[in-house]
Steps between C-alpha positions, in 0.01 A plus 500: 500500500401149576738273421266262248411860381843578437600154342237570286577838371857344423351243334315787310781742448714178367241395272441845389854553429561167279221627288642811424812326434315235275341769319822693431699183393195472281491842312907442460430152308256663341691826388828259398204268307340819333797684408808327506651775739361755270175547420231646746204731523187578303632284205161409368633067488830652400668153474253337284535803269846507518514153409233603176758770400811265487308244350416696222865633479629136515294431184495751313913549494782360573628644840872631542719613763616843599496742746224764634552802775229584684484863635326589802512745799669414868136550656181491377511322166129348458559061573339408167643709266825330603425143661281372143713638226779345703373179535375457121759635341773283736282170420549572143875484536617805514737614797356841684685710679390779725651849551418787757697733710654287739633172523544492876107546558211313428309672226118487670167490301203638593347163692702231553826448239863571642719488219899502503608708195796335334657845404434860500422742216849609443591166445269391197694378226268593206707225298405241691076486498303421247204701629414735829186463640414802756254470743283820630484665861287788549723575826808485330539825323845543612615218342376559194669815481848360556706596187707204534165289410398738258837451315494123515102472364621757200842258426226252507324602206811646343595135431183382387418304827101421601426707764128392672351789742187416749285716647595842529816416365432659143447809608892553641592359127315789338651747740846318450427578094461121390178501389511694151320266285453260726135390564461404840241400787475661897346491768126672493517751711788655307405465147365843471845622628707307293353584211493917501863371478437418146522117612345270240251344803340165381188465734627078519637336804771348312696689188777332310674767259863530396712438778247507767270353710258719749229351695240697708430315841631223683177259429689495139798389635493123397382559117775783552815253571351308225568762266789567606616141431357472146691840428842352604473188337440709149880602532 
C-alpha cells in the first residue's frame, strides 16, 4: 500500500472508529436519559406514561412509604415486566427489593437488564413487605416449581399481603391453589388453560379483586404499577 493510501485508510479506520464510539456514548446517554438505569425496550414512550401514571397517583392519594419484593427468575425474566413496575412504583416512594436464587449472580433478563438480587427465596421475610410483585418467564419453569417459593407466595396471602402476578404468572397461582375466588387476568395464550381449572378468567388486561392484582402482557405494565400503588395506599 502506498503510503498516502495508507495514511488515508488510517485516517479512515480512525474516523470510523470515533463514530462508533460517538454513537455508543450516545445510546448510553440516551438509555441513562430514557430509563434512569432501568427502563428499556419496546416501551411504547414508557417514561412519559410512567410519568401519567404517578401523576395520577400523586393526585389522587396521598403517597406512603413501605416496602415491595419483586420476584423474578436468575435468567430470562422478560426487561419490562421488571424495569417499569420498578421504576413507578420506586418514584412513588416505596422501597423495592428484588429476590431470586442467587445473590452472587447477576439475575439476567431477556435483552438487556442485569439485576443484583438483594436476597434469595429462602430469605424472604413475609413480615417485612407490604406487597410481592412477581414477574413472568416462560423459560423459567424450574423456578417456579421451587417449593421454597411456593411456600413464601402462600405465607404471602396467609397474612393478607397484595400479591401482583404478570404474565403467565397467574397460572402457577392457580396451580399453587390461590386462586379460589379470586378473579384474575393472564396472559392470552393461556386463558383457555387456566380456566378448565375452574379459574374465574376476566378477559381484561388488568383485574383488581381481593388481594390481587394480575395483568396479562407486559404493554400493561405501566397502568399495572399504577395499580399496584393505588392498592397499597388503601391500607
Amino acid at each position: 500500500m502506498e503510503p498516502e493510501t495508507e495514511s488515508r485508510h488510517k485516517v479512515g479506520t480512525s474516523c470510523l472508529g470515533s463514530i462508533f464510539t460517538m454513537r455508543k456514548l450516545i445510546f448510553f446517554i440516551c438509555f441513562i436519559y430514557i430509563c434512569g438505569f432501568s427502563v428499556f425496550g419496546e416501551t411504547r414512550d414508557a417514561t412519559m406514561e410512567t410519568a401519567t401514571i404517578l401523576s395520577q397517583v400523586s393526585s389522587e392519594v396521598n403517597i406512603k412509604t413501605g416496602y415491595v419484593l419483586f420476584i423474578i427468575p436468575q435468567y430470562n425474566f422478560p426487561d419490562d415486566e421488571y424495569t417499569i413496575p420498578k421504576v413507578v412504583i420506586s418514584r412513588a416512594g416505596y422501597t423495592v427489593e428484588v429476590a431470586s436464587t442467587s445473590t452472587k449472580e447477576l439475575a439476567l433478563g431477556t435483552d438487556i437488564i442485569k439485576v443484583r438480587p438483594n436476597l434469595i427465596v429462602e430469605q424472604i421475610n413475609v413480615d417485612k413487605y407490604d406487597a410481592v410483585v412477581m414477574v413472568g418467564g416462560y423459560l423459567s419453569k424450574k423456578f417456579y416449581e421451587n417449593k421454597a417459593l411456593i411456600d413464601k407466595v402462600t405465607e404471602f396471602k396467609a397474612k393478607g399481603k397484595l400479591i401482583c402476578a404478570m404474565d403467565n404468572i397467574p397460572m402457577y397461582l392457580a396451580k399453587w391453589g390461590l386462586l379460589k375466588d379470586i378473579k384474575v387476568t393472564v396472559h392470552p395464550a393461556l386463558a383457555k388453560d387456566i380456566k378448565k381449572m375452574g379459574i374465574n378468567y376476566v378477559e381484561k388486561d388488568i383485574v383488581v379483586d381481593k388481594n390481587f392484582i394480575t395483568v396479562n402482557i407486559y404493554k400493561f405494565s405501566d397502568a399495572f404499577a399504577g395499580e399496584v400503588i393505588n392498592e397499597l395506599n388503601k391500607r
